[in-house]
C-alpha positions as CSV (number, residue, x, y, z in Angstrom):
1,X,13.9,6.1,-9.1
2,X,15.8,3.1,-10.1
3,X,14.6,-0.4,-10.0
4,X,17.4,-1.2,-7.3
5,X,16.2,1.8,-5.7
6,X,12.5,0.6,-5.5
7,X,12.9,-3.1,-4.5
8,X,15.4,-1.8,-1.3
9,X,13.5,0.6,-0.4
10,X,10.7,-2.0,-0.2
11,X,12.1,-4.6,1.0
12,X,13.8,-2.0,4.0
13,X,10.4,-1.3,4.8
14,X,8.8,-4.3,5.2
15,X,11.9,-5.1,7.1
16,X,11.6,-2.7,9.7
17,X,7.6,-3.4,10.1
18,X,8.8,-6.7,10.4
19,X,11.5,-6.9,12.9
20,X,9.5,-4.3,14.9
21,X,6.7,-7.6,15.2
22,X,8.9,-9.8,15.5
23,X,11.0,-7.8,18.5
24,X,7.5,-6.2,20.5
25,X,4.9,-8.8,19.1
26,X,2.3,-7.3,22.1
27,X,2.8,-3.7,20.9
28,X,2.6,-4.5,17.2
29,X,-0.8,-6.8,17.8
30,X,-2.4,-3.4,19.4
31,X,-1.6,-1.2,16.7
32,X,-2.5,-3.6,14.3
33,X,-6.1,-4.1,16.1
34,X,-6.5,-0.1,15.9
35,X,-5.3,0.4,12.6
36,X,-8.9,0.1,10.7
37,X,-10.5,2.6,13.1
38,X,-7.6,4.9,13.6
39,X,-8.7,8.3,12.1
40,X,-4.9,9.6,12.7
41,X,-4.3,7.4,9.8
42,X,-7.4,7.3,7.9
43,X,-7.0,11.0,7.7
44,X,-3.0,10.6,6.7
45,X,-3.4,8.1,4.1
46,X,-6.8,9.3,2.8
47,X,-4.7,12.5,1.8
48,X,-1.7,10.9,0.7
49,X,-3.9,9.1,-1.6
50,X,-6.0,11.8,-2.8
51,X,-2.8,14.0,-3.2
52,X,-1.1,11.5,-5.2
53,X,-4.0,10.6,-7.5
54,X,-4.1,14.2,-8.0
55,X,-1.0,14.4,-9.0
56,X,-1.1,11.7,-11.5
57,X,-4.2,13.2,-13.2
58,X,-2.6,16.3,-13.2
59,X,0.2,14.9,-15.3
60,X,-1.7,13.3,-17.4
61,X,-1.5,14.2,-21.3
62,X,-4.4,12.0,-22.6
63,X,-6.3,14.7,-24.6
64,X,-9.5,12.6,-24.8
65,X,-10.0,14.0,-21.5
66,X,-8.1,17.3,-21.2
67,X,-10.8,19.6,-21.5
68,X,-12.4,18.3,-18.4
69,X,-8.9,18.3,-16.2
70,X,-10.0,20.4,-14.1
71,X,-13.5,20.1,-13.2
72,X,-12.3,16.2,-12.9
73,X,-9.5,17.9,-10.2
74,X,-11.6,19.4,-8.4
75,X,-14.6,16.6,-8.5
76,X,-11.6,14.1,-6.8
77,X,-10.1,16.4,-4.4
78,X,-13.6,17.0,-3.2
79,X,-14.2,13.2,-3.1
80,X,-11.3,12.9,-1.1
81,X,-12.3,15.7,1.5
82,X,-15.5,14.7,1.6
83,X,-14.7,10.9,2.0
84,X,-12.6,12.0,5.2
85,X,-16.0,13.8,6.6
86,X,-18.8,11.8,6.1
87,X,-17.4,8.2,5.3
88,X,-15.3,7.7,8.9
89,X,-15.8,4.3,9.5
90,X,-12.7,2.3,8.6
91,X,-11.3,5.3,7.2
92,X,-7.6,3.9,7.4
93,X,-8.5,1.0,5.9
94,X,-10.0,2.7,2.9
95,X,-6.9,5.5,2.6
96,X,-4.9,2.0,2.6
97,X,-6.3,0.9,-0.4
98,X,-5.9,3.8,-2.2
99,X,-2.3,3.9,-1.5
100,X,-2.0,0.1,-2.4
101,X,-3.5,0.7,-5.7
102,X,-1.2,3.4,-6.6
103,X,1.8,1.7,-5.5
104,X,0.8,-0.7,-7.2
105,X,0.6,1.4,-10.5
106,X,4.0,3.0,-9.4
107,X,5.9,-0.2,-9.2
108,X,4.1,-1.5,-12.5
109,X,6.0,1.8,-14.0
110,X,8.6,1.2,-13.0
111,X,9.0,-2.9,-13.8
112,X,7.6,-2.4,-16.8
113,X,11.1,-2.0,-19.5
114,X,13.0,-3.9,-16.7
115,X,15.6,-6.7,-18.1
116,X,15.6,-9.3,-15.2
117,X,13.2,-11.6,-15.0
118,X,13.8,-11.2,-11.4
119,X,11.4,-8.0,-11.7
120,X,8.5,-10.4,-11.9
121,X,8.9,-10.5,-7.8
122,X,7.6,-6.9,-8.1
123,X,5.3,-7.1,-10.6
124,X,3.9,-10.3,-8.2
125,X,3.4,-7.8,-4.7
126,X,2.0,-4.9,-7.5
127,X,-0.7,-7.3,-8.6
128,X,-1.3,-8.8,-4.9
129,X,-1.5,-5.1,-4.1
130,X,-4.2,-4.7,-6.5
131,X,-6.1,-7.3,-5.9
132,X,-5.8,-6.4,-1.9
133,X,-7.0,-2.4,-2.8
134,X,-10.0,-4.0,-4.4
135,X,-10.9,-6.1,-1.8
136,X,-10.4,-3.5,1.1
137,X,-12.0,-1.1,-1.4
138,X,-15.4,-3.4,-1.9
139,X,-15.3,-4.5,2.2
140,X,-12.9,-2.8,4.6
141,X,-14.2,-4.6,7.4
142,X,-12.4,-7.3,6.6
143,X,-9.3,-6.0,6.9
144,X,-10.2,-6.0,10.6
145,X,-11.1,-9.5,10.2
146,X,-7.7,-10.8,8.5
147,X,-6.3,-8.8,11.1
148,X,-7.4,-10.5,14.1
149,X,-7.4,-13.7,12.8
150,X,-3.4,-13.2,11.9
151,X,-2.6,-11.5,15.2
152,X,-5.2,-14.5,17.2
153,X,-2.6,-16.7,17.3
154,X,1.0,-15.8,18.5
155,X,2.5,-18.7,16.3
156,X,0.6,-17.7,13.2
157,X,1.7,-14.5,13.5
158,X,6.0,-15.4,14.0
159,X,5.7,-17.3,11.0
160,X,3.6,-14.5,8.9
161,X,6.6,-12.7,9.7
162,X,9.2,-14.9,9.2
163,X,7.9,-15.2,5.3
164,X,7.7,-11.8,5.4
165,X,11.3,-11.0,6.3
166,X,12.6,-13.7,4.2
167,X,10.7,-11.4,1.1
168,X,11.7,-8.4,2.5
169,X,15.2,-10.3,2.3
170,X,14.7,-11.0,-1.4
171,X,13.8,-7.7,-2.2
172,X,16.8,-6.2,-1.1
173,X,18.9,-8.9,-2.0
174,X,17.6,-8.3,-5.5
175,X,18.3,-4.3,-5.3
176,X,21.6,-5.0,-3.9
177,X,23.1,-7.7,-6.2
178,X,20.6,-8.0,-9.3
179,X,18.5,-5.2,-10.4
């Protein structure tokens, strides 16, 4: 994947999650409200995550650790089934971070030999992604928190949107005509 590729596909995405608020602002607020305790998607992104990681490892070629590859498979995709079965609560939120910390490695990939200085934009959201895995990681109950407190106010959450489509913007802007 190209770095064009990556910043519109990202910025596309956001768009659409944006413009879907933006357009049903009731409809979004409820599915935003279920989203830490929806096990639908604690489930999905709890797998995509543990698949992914999996992946990664398995692709791995750092022989300090080869000879333990695949007990260390097996020891994570256990984790990752076992997570889904005995650690339920906020499930979605914890798959989340999961995913967010290994987009965030993706996109660092990616950015990394990059040209443009404009690729700082996505070596920005990677880092913010970071920092938000680790903090969902350490508490996801306040995901629910930031949550309610964005959608607790119909103003504060048109203009969290508006910034947000005005990145999304940038990002394919940036795919489009720089990267």
């Amino acid at each position: 994947m190209t770095l064009s590729q990556l910043s519109i596909t990202f910025g596309a995405a956001m768009a659409l999650k944006t413009i879907y608020a933006l357009v049903k602002p009731d409809a979004f607020v409820q599915a935003m409200r279920k989203f830490p305790r929806n096990e639908k998607a604690g489930y999905f992104l709890m797998t995509l995550g543990t698949v992914w990681f999996l992946y990664n490892l398995n692709a791995e070629t750092i022989s300090d650790f080869a000879s333990y590859k695949k007990v260390m498979l097996v020891g994570f995709g256990a984790l990752g089934l076992l997570t889904c079965i005995f650690v339920r609560d906020f499930l979605a939120v914890r798959g989340l971070a999961i995913v967010l910390l290994l987009l965030a490695w993706f996109t660092l990939n990616h950015t990394r030999w990059a040209d443009s200085p404009w690729r700082l934009v996505l070596v920005c959201m990677a880092y913010l992604w970071v920092i938000a895995g680790i903090w969902l990681t350490i508490s996801p109950w306040r995901a629910r928190d930031a949550i309610n407190w964005f959608t607790d106010s119909p103003k504060r959450l048109k203009v969290a949107n508006l910034i947000r489509l005005v990145l999304s913007g940038l990002l394919i802007y940036l795919g489009i005509a720089v990267f």
